[in-house]
PDB file with SEQRES, HELIX, SHEET and CRYST1 records, atoms N, CA, C and O in Angstrom:
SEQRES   1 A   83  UNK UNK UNK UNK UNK UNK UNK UNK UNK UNK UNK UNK UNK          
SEQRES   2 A   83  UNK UNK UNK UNK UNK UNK UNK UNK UNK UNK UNK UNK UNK          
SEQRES   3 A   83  UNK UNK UNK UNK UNK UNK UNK UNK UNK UNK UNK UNK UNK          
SEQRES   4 A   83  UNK UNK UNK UNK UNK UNK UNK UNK UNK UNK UNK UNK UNK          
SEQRES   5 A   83  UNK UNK UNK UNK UNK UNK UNK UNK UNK UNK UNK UNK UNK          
SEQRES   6 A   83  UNK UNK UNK UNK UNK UNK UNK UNK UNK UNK UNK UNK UNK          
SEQRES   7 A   83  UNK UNK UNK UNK UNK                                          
HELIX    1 AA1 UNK A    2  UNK A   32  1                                  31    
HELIX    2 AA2 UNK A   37  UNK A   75  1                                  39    
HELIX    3 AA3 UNK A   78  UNK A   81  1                                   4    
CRYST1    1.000    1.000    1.000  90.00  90.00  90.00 P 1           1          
ATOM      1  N   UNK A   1     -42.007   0.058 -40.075  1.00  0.00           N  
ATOM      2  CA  UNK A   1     -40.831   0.848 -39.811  1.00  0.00           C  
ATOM      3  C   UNK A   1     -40.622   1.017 -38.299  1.00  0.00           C  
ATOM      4  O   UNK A   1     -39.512   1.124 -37.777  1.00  0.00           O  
ATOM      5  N   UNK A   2     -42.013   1.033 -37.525  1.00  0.00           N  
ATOM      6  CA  UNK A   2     -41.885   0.994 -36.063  1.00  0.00           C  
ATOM      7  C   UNK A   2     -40.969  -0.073 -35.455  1.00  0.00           C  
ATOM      8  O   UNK A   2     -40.140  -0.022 -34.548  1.00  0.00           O  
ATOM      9  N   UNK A   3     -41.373  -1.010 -36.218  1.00  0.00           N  
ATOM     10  CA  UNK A   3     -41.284  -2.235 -35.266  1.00  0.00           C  
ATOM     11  C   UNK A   3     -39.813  -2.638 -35.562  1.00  0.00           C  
ATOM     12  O   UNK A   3     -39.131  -3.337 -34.812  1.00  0.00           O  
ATOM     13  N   UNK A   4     -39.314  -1.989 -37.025  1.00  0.00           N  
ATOM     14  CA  UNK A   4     -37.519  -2.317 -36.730  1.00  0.00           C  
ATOM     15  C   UNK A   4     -36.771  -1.336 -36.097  1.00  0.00           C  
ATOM     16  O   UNK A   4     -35.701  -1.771 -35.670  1.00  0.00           O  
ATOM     17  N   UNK A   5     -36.996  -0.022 -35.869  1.00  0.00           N  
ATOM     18  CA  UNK A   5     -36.829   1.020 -34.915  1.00  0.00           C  
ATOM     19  C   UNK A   5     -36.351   0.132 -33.516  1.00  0.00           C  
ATOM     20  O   UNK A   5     -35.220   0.144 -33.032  1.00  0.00           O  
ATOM     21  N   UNK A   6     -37.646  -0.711 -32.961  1.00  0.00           N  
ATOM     22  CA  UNK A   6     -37.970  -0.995 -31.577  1.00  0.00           C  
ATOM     23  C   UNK A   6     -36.993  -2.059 -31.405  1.00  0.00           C  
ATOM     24  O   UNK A   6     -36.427  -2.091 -30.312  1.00  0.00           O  
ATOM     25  N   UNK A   7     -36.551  -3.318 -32.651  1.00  0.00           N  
ATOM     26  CA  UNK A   7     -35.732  -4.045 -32.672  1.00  0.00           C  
ATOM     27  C   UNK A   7     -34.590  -3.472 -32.580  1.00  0.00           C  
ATOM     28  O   UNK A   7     -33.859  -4.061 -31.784  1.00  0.00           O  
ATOM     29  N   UNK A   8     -34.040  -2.400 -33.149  1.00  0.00           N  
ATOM     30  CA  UNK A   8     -32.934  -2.131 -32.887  1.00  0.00           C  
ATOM     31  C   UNK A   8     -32.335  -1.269 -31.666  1.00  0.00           C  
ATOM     32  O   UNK A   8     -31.215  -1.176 -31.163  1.00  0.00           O  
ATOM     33  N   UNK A   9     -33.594  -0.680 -31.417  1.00  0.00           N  
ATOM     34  CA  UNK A   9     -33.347  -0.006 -29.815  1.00  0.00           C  
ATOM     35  C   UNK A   9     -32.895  -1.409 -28.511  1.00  0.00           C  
ATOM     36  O   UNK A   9     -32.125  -1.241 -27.566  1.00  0.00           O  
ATOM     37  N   UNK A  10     -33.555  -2.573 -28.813  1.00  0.00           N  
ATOM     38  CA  UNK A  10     -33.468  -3.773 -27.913  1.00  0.00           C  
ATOM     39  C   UNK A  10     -32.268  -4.261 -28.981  1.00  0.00           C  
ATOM     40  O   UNK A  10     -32.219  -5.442 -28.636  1.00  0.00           O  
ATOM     41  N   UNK A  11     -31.483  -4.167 -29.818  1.00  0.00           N  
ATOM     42  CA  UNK A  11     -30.428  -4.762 -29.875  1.00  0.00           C  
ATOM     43  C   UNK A  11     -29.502  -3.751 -29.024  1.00  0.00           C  
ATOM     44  O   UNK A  11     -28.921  -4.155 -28.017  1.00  0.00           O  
ATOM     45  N   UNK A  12     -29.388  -2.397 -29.479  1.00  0.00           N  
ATOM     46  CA  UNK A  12     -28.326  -1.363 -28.650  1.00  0.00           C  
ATOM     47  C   UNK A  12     -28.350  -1.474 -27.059  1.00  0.00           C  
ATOM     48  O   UNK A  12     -27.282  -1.423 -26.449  1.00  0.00           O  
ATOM     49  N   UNK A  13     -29.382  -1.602 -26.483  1.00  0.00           N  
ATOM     50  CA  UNK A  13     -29.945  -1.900 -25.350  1.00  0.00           C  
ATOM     51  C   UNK A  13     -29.040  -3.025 -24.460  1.00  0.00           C  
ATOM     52  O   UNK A  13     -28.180  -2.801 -23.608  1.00  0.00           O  
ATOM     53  N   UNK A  14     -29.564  -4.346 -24.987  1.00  0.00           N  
ATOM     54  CA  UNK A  14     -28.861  -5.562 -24.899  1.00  0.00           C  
ATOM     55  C   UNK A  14     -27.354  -5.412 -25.092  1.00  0.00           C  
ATOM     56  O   UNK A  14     -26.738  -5.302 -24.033  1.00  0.00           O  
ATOM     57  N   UNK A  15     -26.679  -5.385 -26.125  1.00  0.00           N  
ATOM     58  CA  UNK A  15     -25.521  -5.003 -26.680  1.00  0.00           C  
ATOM     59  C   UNK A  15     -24.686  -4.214 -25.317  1.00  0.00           C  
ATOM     60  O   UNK A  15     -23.603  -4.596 -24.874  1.00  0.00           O  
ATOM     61  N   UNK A  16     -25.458  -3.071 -24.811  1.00  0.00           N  
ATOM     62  CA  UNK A  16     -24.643  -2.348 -23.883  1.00  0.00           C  
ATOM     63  C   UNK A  16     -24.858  -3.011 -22.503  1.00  0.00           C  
ATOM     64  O   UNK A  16     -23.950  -3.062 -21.673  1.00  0.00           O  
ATOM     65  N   UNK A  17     -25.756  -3.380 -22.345  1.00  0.00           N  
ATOM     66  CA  UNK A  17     -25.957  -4.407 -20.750  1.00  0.00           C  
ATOM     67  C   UNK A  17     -24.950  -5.661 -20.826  1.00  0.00           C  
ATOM     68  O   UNK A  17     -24.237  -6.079 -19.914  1.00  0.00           O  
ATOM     69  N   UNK A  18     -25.035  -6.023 -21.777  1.00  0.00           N  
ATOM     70  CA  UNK A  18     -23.608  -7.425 -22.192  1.00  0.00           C  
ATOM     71  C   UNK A  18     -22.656  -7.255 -22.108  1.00  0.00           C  
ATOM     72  O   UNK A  18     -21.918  -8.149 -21.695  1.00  0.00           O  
ATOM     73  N   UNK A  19     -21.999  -5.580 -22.578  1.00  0.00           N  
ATOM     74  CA  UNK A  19     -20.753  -5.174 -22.852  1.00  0.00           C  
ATOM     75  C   UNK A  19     -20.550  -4.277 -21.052  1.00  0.00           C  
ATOM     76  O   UNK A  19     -19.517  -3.820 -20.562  1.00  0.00           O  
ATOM     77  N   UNK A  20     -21.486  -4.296 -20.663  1.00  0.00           N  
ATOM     78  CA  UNK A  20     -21.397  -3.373 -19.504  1.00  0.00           C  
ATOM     79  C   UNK A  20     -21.083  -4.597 -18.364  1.00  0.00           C  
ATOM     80  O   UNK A  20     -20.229  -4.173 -17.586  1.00  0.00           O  
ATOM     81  N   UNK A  21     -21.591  -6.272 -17.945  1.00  0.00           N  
ATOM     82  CA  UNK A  21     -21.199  -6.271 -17.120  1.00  0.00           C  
ATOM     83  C   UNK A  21     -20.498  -7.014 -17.199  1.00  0.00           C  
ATOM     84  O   UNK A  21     -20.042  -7.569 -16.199  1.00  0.00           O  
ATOM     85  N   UNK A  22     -20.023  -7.410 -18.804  1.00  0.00           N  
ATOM     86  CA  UNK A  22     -18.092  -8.313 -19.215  1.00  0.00           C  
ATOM     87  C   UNK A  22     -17.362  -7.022 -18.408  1.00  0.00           C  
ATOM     88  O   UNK A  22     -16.254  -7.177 -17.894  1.00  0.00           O  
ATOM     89  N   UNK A  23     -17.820  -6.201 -18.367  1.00  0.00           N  
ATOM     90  CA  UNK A  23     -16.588  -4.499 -17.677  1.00  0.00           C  
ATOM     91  C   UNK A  23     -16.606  -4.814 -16.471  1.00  0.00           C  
ATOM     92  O   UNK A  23     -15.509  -4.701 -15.924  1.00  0.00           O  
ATOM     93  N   UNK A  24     -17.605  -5.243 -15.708  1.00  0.00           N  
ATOM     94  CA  UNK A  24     -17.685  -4.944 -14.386  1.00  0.00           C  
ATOM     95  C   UNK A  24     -17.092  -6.326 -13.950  1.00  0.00           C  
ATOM     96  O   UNK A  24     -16.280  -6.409 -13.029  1.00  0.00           O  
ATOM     97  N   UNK A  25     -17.566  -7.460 -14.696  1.00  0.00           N  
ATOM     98  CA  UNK A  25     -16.662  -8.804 -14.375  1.00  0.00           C  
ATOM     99  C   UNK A  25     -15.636  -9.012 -14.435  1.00  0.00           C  
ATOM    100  O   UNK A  25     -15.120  -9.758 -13.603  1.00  0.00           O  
ATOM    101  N   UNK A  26     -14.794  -8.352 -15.600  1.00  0.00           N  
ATOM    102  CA  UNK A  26     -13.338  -8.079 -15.674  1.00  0.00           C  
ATOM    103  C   UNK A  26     -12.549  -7.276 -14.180  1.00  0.00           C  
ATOM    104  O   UNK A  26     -11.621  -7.616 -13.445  1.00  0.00           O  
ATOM    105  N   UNK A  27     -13.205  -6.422 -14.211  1.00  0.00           N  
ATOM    106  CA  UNK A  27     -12.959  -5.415 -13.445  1.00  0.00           C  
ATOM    107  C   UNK A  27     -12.633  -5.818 -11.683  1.00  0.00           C  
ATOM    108  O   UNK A  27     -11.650  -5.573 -10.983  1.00  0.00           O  
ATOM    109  N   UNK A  28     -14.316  -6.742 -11.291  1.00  0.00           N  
ATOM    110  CA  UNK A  28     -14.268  -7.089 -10.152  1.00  0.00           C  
ATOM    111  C   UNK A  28     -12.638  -8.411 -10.040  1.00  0.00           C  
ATOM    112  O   UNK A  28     -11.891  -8.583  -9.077  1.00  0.00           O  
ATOM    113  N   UNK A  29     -12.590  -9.367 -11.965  1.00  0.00           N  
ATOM    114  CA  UNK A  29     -11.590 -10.089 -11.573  1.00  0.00           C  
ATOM    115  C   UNK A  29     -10.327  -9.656 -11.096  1.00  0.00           C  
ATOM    116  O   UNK A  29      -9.712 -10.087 -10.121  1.00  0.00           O  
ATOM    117  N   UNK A  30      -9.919  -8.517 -12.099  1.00  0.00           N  
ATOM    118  CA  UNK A  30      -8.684  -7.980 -11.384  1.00  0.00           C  
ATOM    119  C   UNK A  30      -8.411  -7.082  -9.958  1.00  0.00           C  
ATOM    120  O   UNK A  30      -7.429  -6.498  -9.501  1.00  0.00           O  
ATOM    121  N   UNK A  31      -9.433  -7.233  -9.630  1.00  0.00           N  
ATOM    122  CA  UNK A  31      -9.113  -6.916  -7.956  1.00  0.00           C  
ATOM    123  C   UNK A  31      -9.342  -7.671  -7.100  1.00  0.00           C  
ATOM    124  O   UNK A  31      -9.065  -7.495  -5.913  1.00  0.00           O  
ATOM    125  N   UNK A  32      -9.909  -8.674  -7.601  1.00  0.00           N  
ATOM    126  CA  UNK A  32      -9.746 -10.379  -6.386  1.00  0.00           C  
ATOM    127  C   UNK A  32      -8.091 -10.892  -6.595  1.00  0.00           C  
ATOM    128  O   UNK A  32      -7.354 -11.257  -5.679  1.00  0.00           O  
ATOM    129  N   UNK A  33      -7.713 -10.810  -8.131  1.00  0.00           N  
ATOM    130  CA  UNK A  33      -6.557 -11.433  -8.244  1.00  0.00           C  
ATOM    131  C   UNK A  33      -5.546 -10.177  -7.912  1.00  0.00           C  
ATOM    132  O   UNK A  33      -4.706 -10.477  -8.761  1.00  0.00           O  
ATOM    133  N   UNK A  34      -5.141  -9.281  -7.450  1.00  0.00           N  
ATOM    134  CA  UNK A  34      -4.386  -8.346  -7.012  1.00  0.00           C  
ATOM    135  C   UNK A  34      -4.717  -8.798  -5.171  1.00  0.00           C  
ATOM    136  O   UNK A  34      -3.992  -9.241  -4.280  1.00  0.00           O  
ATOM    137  N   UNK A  35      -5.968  -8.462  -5.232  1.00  0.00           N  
ATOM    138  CA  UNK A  35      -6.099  -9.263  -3.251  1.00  0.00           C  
ATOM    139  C   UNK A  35      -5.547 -10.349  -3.127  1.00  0.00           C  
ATOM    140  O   UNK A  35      -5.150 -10.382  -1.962  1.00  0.00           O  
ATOM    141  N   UNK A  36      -5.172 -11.646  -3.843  1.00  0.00           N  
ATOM    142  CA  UNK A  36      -5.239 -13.093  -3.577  1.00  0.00           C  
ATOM    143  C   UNK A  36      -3.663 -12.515  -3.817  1.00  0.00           C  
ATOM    144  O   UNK A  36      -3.156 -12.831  -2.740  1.00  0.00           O  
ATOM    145  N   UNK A  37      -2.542 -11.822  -4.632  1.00  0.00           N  
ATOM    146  CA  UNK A  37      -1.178 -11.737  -4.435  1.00  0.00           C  
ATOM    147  C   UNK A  37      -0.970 -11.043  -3.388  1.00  0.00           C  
ATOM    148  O   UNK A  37      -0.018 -11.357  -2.673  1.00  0.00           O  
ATOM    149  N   UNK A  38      -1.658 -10.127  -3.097  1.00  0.00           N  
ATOM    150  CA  UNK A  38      -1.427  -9.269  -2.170  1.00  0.00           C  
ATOM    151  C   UNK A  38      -1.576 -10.286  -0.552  1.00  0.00           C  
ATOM    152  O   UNK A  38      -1.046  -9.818   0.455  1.00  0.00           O  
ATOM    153  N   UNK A  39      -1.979 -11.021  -0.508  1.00  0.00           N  
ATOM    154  CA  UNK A  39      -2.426 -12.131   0.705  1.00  0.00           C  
ATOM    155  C   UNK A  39      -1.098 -12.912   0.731  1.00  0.00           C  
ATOM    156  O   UNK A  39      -0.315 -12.815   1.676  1.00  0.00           O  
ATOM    157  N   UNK A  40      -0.829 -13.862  -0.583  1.00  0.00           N  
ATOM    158  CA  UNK A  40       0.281 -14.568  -0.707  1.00  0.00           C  
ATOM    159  C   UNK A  40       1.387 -14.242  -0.292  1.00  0.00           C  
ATOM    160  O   UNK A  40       2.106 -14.941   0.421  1.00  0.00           O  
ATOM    161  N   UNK A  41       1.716 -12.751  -0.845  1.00  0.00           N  
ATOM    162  CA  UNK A  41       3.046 -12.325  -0.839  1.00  0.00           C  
ATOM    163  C   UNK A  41       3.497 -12.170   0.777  1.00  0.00           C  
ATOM    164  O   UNK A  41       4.639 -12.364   1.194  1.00  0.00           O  
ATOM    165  N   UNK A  42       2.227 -11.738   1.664  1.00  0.00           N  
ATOM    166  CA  UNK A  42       1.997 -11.825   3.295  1.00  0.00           C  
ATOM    167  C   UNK A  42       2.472 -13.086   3.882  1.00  0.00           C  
ATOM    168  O   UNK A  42       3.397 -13.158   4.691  1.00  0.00           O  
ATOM    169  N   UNK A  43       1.695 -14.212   3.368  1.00  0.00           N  
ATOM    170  CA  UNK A  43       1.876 -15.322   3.921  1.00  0.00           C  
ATOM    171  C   UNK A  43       3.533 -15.756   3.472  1.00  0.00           C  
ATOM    172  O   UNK A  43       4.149 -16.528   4.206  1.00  0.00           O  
ATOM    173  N   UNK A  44       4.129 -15.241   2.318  1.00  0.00           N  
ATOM    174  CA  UNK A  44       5.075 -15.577   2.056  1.00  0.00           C  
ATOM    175  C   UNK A  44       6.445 -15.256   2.877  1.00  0.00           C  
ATOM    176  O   UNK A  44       7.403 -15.992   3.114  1.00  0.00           O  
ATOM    177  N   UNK A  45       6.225 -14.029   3.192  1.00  0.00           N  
ATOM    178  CA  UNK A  45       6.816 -13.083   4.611  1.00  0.00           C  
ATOM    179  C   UNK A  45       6.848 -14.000   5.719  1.00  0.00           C  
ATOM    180  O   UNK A  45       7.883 -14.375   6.270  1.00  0.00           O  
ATOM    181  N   UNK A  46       5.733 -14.332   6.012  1.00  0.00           N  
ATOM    182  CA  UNK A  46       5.672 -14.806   7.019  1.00  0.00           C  
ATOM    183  C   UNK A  46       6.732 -16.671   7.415  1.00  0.00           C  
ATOM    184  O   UNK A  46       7.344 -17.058   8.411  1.00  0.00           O  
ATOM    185  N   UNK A  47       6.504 -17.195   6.298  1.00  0.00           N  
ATOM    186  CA  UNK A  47       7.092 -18.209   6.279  1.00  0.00           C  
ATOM    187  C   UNK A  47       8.616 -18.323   5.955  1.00  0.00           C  
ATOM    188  O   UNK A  47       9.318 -19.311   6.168  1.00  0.00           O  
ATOM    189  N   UNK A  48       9.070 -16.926   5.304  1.00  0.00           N  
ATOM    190  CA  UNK A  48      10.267 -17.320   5.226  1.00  0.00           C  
ATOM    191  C   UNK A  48      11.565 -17.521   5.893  1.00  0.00           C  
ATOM    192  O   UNK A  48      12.526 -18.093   5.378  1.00  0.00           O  
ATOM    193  N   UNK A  49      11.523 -16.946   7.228  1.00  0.00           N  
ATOM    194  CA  UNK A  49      12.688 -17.237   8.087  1.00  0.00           C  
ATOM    195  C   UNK A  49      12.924 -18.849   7.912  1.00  0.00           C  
ATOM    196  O   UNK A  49      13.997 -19.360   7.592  1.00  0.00           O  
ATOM    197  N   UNK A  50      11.515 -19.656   8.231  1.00  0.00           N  
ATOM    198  CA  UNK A  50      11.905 -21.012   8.008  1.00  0.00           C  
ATOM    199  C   UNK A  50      12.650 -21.461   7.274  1.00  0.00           C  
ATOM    200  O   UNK A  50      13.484 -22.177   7.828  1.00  0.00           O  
ATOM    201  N   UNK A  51      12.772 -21.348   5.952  1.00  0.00           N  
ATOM    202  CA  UNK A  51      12.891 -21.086   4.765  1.00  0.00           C  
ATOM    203  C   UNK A  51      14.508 -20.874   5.130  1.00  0.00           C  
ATOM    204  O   UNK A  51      15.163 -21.876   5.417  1.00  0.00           O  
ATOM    205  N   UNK A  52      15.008 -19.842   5.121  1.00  0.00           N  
ATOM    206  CA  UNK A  52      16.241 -19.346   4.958  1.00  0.00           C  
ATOM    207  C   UNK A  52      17.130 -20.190   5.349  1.00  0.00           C  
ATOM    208  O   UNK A  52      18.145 -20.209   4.654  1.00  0.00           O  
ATOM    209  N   UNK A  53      17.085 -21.082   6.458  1.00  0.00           N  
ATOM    210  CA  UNK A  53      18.091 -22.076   6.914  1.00  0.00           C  
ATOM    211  C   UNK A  53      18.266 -23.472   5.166  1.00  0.00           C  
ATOM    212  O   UNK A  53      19.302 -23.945   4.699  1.00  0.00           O  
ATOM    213  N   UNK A  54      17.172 -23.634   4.817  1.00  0.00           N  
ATOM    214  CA  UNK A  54      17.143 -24.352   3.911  1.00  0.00           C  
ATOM    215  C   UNK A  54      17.951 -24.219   2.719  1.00  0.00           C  
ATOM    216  O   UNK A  54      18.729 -25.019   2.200  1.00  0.00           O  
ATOM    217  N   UNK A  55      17.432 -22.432   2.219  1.00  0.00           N  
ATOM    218  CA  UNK A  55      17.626 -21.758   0.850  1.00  0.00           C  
ATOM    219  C   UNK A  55      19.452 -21.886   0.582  1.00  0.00           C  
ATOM    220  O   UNK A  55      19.895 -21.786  -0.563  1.00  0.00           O  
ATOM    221  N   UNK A  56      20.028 -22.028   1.326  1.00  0.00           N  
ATOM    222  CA  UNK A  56      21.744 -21.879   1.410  1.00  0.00           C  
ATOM    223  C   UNK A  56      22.168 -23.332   0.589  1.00  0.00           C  
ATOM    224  O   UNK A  56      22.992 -23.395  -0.323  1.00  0.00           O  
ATOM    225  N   UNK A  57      21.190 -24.765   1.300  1.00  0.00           N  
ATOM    226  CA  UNK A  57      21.601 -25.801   0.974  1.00  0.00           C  
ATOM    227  C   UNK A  57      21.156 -26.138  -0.646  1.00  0.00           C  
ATOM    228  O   UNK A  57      21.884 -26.709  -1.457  1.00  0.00           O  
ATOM    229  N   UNK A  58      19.764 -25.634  -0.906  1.00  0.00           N  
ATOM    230  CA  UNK A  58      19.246 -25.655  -2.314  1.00  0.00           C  
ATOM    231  C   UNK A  58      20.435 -24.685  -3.760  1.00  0.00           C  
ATOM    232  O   UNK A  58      20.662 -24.854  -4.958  1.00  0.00           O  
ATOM    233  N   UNK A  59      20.905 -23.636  -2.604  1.00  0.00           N  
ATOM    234  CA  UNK A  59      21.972 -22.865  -3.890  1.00  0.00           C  
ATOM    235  C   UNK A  59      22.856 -24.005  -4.110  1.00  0.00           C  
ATOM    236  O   UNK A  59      22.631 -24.397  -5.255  1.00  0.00           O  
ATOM    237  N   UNK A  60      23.726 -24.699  -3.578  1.00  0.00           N  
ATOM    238  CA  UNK A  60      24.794 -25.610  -3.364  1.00  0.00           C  
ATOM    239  C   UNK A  60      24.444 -26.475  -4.620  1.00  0.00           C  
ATOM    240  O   UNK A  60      24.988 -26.370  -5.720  1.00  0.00           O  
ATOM    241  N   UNK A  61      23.486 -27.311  -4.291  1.00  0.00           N  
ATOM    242  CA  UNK A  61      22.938 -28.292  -5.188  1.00  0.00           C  
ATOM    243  C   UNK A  61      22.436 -27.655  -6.530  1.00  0.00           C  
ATOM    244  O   UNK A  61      22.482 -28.206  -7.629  1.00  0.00           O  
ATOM    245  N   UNK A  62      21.871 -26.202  -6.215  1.00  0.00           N  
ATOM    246  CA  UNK A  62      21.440 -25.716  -7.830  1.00  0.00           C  
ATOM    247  C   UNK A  62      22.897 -25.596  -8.653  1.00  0.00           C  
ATOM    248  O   UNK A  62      23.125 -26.043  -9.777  1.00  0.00           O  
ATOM    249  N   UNK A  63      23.809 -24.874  -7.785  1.00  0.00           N  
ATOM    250  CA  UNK A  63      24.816 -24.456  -8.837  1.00  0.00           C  
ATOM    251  C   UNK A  63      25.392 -26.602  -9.198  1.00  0.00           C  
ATOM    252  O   UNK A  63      25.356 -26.961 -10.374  1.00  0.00           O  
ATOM    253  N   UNK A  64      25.624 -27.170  -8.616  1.00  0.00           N  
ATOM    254  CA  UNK A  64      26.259 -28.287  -9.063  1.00  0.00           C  
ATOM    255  C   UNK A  64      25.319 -28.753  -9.973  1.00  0.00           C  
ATOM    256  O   UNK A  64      25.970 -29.240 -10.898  1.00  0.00           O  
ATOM    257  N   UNK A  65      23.652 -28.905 -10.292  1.00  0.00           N  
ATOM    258  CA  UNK A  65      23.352 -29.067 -11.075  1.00  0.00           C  
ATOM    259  C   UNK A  65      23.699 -28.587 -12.526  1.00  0.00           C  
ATOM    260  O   UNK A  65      24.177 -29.289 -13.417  1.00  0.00           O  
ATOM    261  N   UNK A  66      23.374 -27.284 -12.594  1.00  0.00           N  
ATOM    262  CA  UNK A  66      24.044 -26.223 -13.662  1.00  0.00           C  
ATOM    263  C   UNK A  66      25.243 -26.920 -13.708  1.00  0.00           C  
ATOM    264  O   UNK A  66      25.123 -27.653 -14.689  1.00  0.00           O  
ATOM    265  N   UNK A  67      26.552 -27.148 -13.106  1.00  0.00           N  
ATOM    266  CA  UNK A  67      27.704 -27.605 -14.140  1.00  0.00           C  
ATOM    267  C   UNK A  67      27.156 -29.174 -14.589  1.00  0.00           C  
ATOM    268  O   UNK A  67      27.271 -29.697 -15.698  1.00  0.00           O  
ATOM    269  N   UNK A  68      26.483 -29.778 -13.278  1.00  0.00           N  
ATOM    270  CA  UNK A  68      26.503 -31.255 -14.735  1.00  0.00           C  
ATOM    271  C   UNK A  68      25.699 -30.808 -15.793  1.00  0.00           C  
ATOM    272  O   UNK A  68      25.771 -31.605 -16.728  1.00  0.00           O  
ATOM    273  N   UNK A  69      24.986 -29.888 -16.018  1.00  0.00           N  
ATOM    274  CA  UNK A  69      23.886 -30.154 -16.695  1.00  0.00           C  
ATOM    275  C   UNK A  69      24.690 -29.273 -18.242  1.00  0.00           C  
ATOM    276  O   UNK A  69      24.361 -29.619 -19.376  1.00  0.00           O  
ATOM    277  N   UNK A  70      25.744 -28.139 -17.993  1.00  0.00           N  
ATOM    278  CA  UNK A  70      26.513 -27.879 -18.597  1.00  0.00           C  
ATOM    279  C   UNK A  70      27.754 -29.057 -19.162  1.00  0.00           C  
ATOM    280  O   UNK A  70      28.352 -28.999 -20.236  1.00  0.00           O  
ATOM    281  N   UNK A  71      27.860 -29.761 -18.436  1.00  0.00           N  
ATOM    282  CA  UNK A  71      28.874 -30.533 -19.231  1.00  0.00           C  
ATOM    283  C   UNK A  71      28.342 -31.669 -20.098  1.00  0.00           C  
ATOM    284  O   UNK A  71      28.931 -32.107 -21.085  1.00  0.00           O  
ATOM    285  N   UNK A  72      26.781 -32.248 -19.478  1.00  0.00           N  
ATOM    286  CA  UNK A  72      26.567 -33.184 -20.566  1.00  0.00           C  
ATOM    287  C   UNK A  72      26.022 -32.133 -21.718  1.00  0.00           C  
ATOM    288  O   UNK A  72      26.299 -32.513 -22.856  1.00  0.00           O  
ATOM    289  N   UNK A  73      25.378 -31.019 -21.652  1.00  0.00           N  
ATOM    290  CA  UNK A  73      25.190 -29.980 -22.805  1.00  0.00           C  
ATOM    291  C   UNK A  73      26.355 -29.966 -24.066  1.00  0.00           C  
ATOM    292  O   UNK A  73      26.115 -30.026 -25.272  1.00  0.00           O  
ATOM    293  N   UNK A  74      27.579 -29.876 -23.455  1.00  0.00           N  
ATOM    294  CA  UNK A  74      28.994 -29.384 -23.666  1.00  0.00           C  
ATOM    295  C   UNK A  74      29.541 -31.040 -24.794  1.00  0.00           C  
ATOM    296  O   UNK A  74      30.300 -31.108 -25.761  1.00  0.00           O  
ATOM    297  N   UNK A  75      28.770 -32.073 -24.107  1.00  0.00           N  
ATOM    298  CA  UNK A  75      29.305 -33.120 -24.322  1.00  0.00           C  
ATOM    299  C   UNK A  75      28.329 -34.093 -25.570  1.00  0.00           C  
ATOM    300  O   UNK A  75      28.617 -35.116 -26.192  1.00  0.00           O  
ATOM    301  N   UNK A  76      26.858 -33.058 -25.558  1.00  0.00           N  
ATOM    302  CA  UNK A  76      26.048 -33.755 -26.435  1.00  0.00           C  
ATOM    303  C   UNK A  76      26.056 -32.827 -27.663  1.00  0.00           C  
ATOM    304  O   UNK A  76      25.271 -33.070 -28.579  1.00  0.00           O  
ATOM    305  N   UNK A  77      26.892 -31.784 -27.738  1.00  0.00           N  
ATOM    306  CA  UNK A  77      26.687 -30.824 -28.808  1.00  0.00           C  
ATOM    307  C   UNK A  77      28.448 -31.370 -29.641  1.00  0.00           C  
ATOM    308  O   UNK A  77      28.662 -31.110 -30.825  1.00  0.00           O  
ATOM    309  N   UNK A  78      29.277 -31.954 -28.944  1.00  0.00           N  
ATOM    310  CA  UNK A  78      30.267 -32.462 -29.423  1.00  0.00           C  
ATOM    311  C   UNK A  78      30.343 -33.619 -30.411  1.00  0.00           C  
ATOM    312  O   UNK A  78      31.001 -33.749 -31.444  1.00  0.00           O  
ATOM    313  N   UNK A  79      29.169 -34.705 -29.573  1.00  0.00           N  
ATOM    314  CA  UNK A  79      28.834 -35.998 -30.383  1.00  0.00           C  
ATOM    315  C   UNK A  79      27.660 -35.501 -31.478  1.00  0.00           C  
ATOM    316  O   UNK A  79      27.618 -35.871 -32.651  1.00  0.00           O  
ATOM    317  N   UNK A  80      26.871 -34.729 -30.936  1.00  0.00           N  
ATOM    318  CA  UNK A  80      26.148 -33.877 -32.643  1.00  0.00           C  
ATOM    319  C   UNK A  80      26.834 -33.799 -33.836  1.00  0.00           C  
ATOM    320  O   UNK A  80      26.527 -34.328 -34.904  1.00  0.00           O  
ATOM    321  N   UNK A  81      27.779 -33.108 -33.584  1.00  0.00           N  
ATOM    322  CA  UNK A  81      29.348 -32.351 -34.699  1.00  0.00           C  
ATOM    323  C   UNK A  81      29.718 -33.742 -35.115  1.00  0.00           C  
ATOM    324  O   UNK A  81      29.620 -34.265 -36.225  1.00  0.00           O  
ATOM    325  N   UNK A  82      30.053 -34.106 -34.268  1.00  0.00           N  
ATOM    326  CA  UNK A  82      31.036 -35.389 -34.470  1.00  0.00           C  
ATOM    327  C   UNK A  82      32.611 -35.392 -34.067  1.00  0.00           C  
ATOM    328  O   UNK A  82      33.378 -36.265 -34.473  1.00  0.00           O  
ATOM    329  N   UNK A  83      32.998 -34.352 -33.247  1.00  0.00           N  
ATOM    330  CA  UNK A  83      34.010 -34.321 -32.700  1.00  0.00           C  
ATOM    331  C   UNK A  83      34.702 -35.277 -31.942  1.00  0.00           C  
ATOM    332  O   UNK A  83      35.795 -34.999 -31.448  1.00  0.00           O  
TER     333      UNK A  83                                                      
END                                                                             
């Protein structure tokens, strides 16, 4: 009777040292990955003036994408039907 007592004290034992440092590993992950956005979002600051001369020419081309991409949409849902 001792000796399953002692087994189960070294399962509860174990059990909580396992469950204790998945906590602390979790734990330490989400504050490396909050530091590593928190860094990015810096460096992101930093680079964007460059950036801004560009971002004007990329809207231009996004919106003209969106209409072709709307009209062959417009034009493949017609030949679907059979219109």
């Amino acid at each position: 009777m001792e000796q399953q007592t002692d087994l189960i004290a070294e399962a509860i034992t174990l059990t909580l040292f396992g469950m204790g440092f998945v906590f602390l590993f979790l734990t330490l992950l989400v504050f490396v990955t909050k530091l590593m956005s928190v860094v990015i979002q810096k460096m992101n600051k930093q680079s964007s003036p460059k950036d801004d001369v560009h971002h004007s020419d990329n809207l231009s081309l996004k919106d003209e994408m969106d209409e072709e991409a709307k009209f062959v949409i417009e034009q493949a849902i017609k030949m679907h039907r059979g219109a």
